[in-house]
Each structure stands twice: as C-alpha cells, then as structure tokens.
C-alpha positions as CSV (number, residue, x, y, z in Angstrom):
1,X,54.4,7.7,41.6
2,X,51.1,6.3,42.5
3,X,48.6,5.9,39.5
4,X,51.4,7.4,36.9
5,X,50.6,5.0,33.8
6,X,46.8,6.0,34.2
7,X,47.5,9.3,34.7
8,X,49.9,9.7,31.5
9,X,47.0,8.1,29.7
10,X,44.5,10.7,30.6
11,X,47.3,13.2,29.6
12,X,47.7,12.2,26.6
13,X,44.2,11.6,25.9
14,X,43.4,15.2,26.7
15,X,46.1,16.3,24.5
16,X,44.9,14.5,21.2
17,X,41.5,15.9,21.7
18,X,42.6,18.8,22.6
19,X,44.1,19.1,19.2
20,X,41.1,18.2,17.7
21,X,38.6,19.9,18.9
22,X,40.2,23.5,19.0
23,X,41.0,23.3,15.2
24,X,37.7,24.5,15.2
25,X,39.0,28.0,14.8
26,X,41.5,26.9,12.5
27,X,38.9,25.3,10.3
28,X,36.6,27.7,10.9
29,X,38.7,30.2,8.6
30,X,39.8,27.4,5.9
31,X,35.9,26.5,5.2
32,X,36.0,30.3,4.4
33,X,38.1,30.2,1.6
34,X,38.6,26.2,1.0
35,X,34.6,25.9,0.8
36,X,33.1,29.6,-0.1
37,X,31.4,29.6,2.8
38,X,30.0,32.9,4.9
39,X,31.1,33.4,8.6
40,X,27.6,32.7,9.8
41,X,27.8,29.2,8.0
42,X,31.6,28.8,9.1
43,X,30.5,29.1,12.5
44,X,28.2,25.5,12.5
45,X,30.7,23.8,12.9
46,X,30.7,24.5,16.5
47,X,27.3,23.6,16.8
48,X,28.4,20.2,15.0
49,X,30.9,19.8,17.6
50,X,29.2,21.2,20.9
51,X,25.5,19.5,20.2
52,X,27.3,16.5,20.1
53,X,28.6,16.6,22.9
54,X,25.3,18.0,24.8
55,X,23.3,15.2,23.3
56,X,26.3,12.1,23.6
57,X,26.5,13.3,27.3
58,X,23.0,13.8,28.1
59,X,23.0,10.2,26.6
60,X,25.5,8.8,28.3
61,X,25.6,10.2,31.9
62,X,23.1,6.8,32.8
63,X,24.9,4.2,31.7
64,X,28.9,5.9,32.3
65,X,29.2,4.1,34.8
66,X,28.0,0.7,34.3
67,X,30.6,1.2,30.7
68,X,33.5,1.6,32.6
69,X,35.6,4.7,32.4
70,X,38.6,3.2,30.5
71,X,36.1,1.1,28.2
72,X,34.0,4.2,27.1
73,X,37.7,6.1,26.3
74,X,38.6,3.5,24.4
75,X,35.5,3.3,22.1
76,X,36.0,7.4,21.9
77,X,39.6,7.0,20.4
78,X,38.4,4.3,18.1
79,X,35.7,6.1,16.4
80,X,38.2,9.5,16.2
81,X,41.4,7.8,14.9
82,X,38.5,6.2,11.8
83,X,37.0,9.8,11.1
84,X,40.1,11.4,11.0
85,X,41.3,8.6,8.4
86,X,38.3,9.1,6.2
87,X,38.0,12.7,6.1
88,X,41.1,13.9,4.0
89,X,39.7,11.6,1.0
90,X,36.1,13.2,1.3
91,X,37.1,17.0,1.4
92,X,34.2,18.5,1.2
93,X,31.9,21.0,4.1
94,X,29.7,17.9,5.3
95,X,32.5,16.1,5.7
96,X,34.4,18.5,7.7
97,X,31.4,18.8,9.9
98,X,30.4,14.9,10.1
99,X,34.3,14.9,11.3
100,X,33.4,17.4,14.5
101,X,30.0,15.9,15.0
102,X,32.4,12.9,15.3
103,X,34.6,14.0,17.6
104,X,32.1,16.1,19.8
105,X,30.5,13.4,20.8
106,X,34.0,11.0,21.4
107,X,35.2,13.9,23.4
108,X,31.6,13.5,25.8
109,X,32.6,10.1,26.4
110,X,36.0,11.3,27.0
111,X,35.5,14.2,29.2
112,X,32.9,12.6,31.5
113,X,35.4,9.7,32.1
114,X,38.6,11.9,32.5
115,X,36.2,13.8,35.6
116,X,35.3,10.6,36.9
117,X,38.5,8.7,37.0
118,X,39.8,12.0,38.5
119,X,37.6,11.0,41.8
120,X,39.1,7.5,42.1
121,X,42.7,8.9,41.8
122,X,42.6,11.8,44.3
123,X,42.1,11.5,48.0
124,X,40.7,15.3,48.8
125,X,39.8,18.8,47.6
126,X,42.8,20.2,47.2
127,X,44.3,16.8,45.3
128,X,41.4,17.1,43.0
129,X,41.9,20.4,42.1
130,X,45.7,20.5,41.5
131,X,45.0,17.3,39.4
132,X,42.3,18.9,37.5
133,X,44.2,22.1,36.9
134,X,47.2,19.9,35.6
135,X,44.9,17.9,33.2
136,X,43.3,20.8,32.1
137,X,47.0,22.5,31.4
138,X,47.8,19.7,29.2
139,X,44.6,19.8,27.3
140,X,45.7,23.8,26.6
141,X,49.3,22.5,25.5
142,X,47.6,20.3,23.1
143,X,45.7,23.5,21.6
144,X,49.4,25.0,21.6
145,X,50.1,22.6,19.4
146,X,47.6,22.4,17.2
147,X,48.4,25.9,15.7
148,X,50.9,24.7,15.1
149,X,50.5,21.7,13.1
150,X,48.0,23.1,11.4
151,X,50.2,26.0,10.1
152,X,52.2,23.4,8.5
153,X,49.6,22.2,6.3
154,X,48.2,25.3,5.3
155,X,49.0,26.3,1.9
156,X,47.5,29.2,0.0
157,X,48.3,27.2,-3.5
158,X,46.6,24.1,-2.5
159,X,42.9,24.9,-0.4
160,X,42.6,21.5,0.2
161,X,46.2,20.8,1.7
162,X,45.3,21.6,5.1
163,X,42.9,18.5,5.3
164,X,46.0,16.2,4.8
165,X,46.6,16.9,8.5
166,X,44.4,14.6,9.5
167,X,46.2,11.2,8.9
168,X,48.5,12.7,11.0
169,X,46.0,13.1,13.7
170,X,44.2,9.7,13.3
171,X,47.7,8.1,14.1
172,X,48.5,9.7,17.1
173,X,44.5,8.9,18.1
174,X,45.9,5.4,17.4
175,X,48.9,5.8,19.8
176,X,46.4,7.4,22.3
177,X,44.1,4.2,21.8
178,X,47.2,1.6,22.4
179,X,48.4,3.8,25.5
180,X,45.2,3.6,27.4
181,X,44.6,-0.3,26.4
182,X,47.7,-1.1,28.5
183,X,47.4,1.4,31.5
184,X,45.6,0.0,34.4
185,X,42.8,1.6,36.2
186,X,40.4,0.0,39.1
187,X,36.9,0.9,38.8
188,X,35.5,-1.4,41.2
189,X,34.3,1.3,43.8
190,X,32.3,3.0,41.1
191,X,31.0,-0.5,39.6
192,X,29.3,-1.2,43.3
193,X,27.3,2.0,42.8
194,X,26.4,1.8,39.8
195,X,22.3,3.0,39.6
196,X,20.1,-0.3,38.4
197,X,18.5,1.8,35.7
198,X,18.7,4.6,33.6
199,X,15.5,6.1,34.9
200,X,17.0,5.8,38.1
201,X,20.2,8.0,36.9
202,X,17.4,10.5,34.9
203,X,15.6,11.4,38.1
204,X,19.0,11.7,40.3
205,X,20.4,14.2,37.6
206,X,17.3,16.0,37.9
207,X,17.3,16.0,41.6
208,X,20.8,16.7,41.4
209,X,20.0,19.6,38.8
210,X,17.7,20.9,41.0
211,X,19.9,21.9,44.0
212,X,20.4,25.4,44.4
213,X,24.0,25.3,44.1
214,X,24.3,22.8,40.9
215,X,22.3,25.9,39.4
216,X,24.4,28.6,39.7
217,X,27.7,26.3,38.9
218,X,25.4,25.2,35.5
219,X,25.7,29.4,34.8
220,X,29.3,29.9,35.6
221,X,30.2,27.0,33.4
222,X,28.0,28.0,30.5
223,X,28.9,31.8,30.5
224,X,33.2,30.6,31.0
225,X,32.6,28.8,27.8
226,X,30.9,31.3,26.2
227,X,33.2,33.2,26.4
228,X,36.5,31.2,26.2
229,X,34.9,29.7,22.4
230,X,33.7,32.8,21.4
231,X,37.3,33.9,21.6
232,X,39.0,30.9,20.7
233,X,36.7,30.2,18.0
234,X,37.4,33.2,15.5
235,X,40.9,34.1,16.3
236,X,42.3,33.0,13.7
237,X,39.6,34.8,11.8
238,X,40.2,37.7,13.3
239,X,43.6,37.5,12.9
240,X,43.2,37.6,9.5
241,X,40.6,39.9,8.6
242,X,40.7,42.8,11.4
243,X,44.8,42.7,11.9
244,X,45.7,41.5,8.4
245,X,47.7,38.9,9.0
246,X,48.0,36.3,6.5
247,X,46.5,33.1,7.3
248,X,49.1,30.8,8.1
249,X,50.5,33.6,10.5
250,X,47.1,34.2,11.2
251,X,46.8,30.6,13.1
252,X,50.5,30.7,14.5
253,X,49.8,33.5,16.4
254,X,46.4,32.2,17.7
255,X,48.8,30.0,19.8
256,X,49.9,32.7,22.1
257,X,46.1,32.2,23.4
258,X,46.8,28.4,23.7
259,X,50.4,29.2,25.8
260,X,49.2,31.5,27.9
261,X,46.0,29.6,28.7
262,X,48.1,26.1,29.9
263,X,50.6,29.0,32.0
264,X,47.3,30.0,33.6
265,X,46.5,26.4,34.4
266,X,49.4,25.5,35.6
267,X,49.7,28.5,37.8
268,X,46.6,27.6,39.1
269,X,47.5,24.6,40.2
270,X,50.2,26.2,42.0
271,X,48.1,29.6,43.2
272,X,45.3,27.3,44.7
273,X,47.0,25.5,47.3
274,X,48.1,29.7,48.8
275,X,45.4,31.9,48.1
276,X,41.3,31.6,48.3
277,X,39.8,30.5,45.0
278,X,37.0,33.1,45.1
279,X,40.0,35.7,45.2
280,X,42.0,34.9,42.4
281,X,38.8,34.0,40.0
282,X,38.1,37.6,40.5
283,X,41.3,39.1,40.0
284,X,41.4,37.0,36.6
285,X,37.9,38.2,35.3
286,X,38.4,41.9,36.5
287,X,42.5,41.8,34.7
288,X,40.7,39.8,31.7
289,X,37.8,42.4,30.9
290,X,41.0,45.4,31.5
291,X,42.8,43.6,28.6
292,X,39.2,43.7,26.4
293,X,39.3,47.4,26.8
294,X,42.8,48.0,26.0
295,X,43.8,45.4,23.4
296,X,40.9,45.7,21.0
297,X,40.8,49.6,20.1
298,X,45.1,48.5,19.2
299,X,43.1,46.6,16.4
300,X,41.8,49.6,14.4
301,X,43.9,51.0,11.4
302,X,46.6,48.3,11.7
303,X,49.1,47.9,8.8
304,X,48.0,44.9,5.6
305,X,51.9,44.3,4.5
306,X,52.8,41.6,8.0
307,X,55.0,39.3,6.9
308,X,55.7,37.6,10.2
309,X,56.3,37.2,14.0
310,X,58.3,40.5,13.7
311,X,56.3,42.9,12.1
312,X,52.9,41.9,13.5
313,X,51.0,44.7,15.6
314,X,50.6,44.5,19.2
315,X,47.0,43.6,19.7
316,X,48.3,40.6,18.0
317,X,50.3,39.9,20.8
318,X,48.2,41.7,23.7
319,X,44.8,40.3,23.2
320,X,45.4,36.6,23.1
321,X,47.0,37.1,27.0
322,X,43.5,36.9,28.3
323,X,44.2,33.3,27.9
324,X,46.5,33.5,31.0
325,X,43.5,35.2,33.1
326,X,40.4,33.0,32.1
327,X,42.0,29.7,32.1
328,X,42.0,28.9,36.1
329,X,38.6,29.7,36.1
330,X,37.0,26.1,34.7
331,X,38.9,23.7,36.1
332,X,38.7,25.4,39.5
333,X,35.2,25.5,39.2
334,X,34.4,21.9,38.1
335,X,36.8,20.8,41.3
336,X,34.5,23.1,43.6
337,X,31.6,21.4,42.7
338,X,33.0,17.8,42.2
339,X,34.0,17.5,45.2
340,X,31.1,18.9,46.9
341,X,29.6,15.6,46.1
342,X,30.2,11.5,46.6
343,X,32.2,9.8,44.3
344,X,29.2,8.0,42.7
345,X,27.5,11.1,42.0
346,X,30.3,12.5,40.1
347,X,30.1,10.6,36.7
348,X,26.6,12.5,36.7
349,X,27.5,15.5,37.6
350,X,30.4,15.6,34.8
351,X,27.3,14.8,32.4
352,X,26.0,18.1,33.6
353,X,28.9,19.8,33.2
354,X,29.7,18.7,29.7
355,X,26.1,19.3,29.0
356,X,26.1,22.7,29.5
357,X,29.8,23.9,28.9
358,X,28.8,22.5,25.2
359,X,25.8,24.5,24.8
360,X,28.1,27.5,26.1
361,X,30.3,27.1,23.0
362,X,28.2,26.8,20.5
363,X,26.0,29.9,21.7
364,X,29.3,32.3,22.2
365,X,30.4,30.5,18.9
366,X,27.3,31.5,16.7
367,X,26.6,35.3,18.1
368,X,30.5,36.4,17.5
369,X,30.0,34.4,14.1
370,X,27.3,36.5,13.3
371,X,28.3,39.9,15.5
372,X,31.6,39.3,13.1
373,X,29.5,39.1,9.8
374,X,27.4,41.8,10.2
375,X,29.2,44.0,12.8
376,X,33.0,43.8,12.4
377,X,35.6,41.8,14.4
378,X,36.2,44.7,16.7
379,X,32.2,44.5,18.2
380,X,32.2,40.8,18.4
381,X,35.4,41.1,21.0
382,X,34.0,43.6,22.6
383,X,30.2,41.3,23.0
384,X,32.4,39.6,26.0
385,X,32.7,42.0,28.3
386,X,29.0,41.1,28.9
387,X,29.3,37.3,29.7
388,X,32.6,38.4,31.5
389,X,30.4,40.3,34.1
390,X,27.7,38.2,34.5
391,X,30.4,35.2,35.3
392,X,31.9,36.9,37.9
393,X,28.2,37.4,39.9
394,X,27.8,34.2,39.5
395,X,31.3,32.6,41.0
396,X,30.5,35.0,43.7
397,X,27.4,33.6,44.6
398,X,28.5,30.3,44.1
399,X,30.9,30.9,46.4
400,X,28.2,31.6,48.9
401,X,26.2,28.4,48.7
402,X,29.8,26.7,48.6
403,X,30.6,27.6,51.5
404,X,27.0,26.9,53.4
405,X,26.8,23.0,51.5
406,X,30.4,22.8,52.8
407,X,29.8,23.9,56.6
C-alpha cells in the first residue's frame, strides 16, 4: 500500500497521545483524592492542557510549514517521552499539570502536522475523509486503552501508585519517536509554498478567519468539543460519585465511551462514502441528545455496594454510547473544510482548528467542573443538551455555505 510506513507512523502517533491526553479524566478524579483537591481545581488541568495547545498552535501555525511536518512530530515526541520520565519522581499537583501543559502543547505540534500530512497523502474529498475518520478512530482506540492502563495502576492503598504509569508511557513515546524517525514522508510540495514570513502567515489566517464559512466551521468545532470534553472529562468522576462505582471500576467503565467513540469513527469512514454527511451528522446529534434524556434520570437512586462489570447499573452502561453518535461528527467536519481549500492553506487552517477545538475543551471542561461542584453530576450532563442544539444549527448552516464555496 502506497504511503503505509507514514501512515502507521501517524497511527501510532495518535494513539500515544491519545493516551495521554484523555487521562485527563482519569487524573482529573486521582488529584481528588491523591492531592485534596476540589472539583473546581481538578478541573485546570484541562485548561493546562487545552491553553497549551491554543497558544502552541496559534504559535506555530506561521512557521509549520517551513519546520517540516515529520521534524515538528518529532520534537513533540521528544519533549513528551522526557515529561512523562520526570513526572512519577515529582508527584505533586504542579507537576501533574506542568506534565499536561507539556503535552498540550506537543500534541499542537502534533495535531497540525497529522492534518497537514493528511493533504499530501490523499488525492480527493472522499480520500481525505475516510483517512481522517480512520486516524481519528485510532486516536479513540488509544483512549480505549488508556482506561485501561490506568486501571492497573490505580491503587486505593497507595495514592501515588497511579503516577508510576508514566514510565510506561514515556517508553512507548520513545517507540513512537524511533517509528516516525525511520518512516519516509516527502514534503517538498508544501516546502515551495511555504509563506516568506510569519506576518505574511498572520494576515492570511486572518483573511482566512474571516470567510464566512471558516466562521461557522470555528463554532461547530468549538461547541463538538465542548461537549465531547465536558463528557469525557468527568466520567470517571461521575462514575464514581453519582453511580457509586469504585474508582478503579469507575475508570474501566469510562472505556465503553472510548469503544464506542472509535466504532463511530470507523463507521464513519464506512457511512460517508453512502450517505450525505449533513444527514447522518444530524441523525447522530438528534439520537445523542435522546440518549441524554434517557440515560441520566437511570443515574438517580442507584445502588453504593458495585463490585464490578456485573453488578453495575445501566446508566453505567447506557450513557457512555453517545460516544458512538458524536464521534463522526469532528473528523467529518475538519475533512469538509480541509478540503475546501489548497493544500498550502491547510497547515493554517489546522492552526485554526486546533485553536479553537482547545478552547472548546477547556470551556465545556470548567462549567461541568463547576455545574458538578455546586449542582450535582446529574445537572452538569444534562448542561449538554444546550451545546448539542446549537451544534446541530450550526452543521446545518455550514452545510449551506459548503455547498455554495463548493459550486
């Protein structure tokens, strides 16, 4: 297959930071009890993470593609694999959030390159979104697995086993690193258009910002993340403290979000090629805001003796499908609007992307934090019906101006 060592590298690439950067939720309810911290104060750490990688992309988007795509992952993996090394033998809050203002902004450099080596590797619309979809899957599998390997290292007699994790994770950011070096990829095309200056590249993202459809694809991006963190985010909090499930459990079953979300990928990838985008983004959102309304009044009154998989109530197992319904929606979207533009326009308009999908996550991160503090789990679920409706306006008006840029 054409491009397959590249393409394995950006795989696996996803995959680590995947890992990585959806502990968040994980973390998020060890600070709790490792650190004594409040969920409000928990719920920083994905500002640490998501400002990062707003202000690494902002950053970055000028001089992407003068770096080189494979150069700038490569620097990304470098810096990760060294925090995660470090962090075990700090343990302490800062640390932990040092570590995601770490990987935040590794993950910008990652991300924008990912998007932009996409474009050289893909021939047409439909190529770039089946590839997208696919990518995006992995990166899901990689939160699948994360659960899990953090479950492992939790350990209610020991608060500061969990951390140990993290040597773990620096070596397979090593392996990552090693992969990629040895993986070819030819970036000549985007080398010839490379802008002369960052001022340049400044005022071309602002033009580029400007454009009526950029706009309303900068609102659909921000509200899907919004509301895929907010959810991803305090699962595993909300496993624990609204269905009583201890915490090791607690994260395990989180990963039925993570598995249903790389199905929905990987679906799409499939769905796209037979059936109008528009249409099944709808479907999703209208079948994801159903499961809202059914699976979180399951939550009230349920039993505090779980032991396990077995005896665990059924919004346990209900809620976390909506994973299977929201997950087409990004990577479908970022295709849309990718390809609506050259190839050396791309690498900015991934800066955009990343810009604002970060500053999604933190925002849906920080109001359930505090909507969970002061309001109960139940409320903070319910908080994304909201973002759920104004997303779906929005993919239906940018299907509008799609289809007039598009002719």
């Amino acid at each position: 297959m054409e491009h397959l060592r590249i393409k394995i590298a950006l795989f696996i690439n996803y995959f680590v930071f995947a890992i990585l950067l959806n502990s968040v939720g994980t973390v998020i309810l060890q600070v709790q009890s490792s650190y004594l911290v409040l969920e409000s104060t928990a719920a920083s750490l994905e500002g640490y993470k998501d400002l990062s990688i707003a202000l690494v992309s902002f950053l970055a988007t000028s001089y992407i593609s003068r770096i080189g795509y494979k150069k700038a992952m490569l620097i990304a993996l470098a810096l990760v694999a060294i925090a995660c090394f470090i962090t075990p033998s700090l343990h302490t809050f800062a640390a932990t959030k040092l570590l995601f203002a770490t990987v935040g902004a590794s993950f910008a450099l990652v991300k924008m390159s990912v998007y932009g080596t996409i474009g050289l590797l893909t021939i047409n619309e439909k190529q770039h979104i089946s590839l997208m979809s696919f990518i995006e899957s992995f990166f899901m599998v990689g939160i699948l697995s994360g659960y899990f390997l953090f479950s492992v290292y939790v350990d209610t007699t020991d608060p500061n086993g969990w951390l140990q994790v993290y040597y773990l994770l620096g070596a397979l950011t090593a392996a990552a690193f090693l992969l990629l070096w040895f993986a070819p990829l030819d970036e000549s095309s985007i080398n010839e258009n490379s802008p002369l200056t960052a001022n340049a590249t400044l005022k071309e993202i602002l033009e580029l910002s400007s454009k009526p459809i950029v706009l309303v694809f900068i609102l659909c991006a921000f509200f899907y993340v919004l509301i895929e963190q907010s959810i991803m985010s305090w699962l595993p909090t909300f496993n624990n403290k609204v269905l009583h499930l201890p915490p090791s459990l607690a994260i395990q079953m989180s990963s039925i979000l993570a598995a249903s979300s790389a199905i929905g990928r990987f679906g799409a990838g499939v769905l796209i090629k037979k059936i109008k985008w528009i249409q099944l983004l709808s479907i999703c959102l209208g079948l994801a805001a159903l499961i809202v309304i059914i699976a979180i009044p399951m939550a009230q009154n349920t039993p505090s003796n779980v032991t396990g998989w077995g005896d665990a109530p059924l919004a346990a197992f209900l809620f976390p499908l909506i994973g299977l319904l929201l997950a087409p929606i990004y990577p479908t979207i970022n295709s849309i609007i990718l390809t609506a533009l050259p190839t050396n326009k791309q690498g900015q308009m991934s800066g955009l992307i990343i810009l604002f999908s970060a500053l999604g996550g933190t925002t849906g991160s920080i109001i359930t934090g505090n909507l969970f503090q002061h309001w109960g789990g139940e409320t903070a679920f319910y908080f994304s019906l909201i973002p759920i409706t104004i997303l779906l306006i929005g993919l239906v008006i940018l299907q509008k101006l799609h289809r007039k840029a598009t002719g």
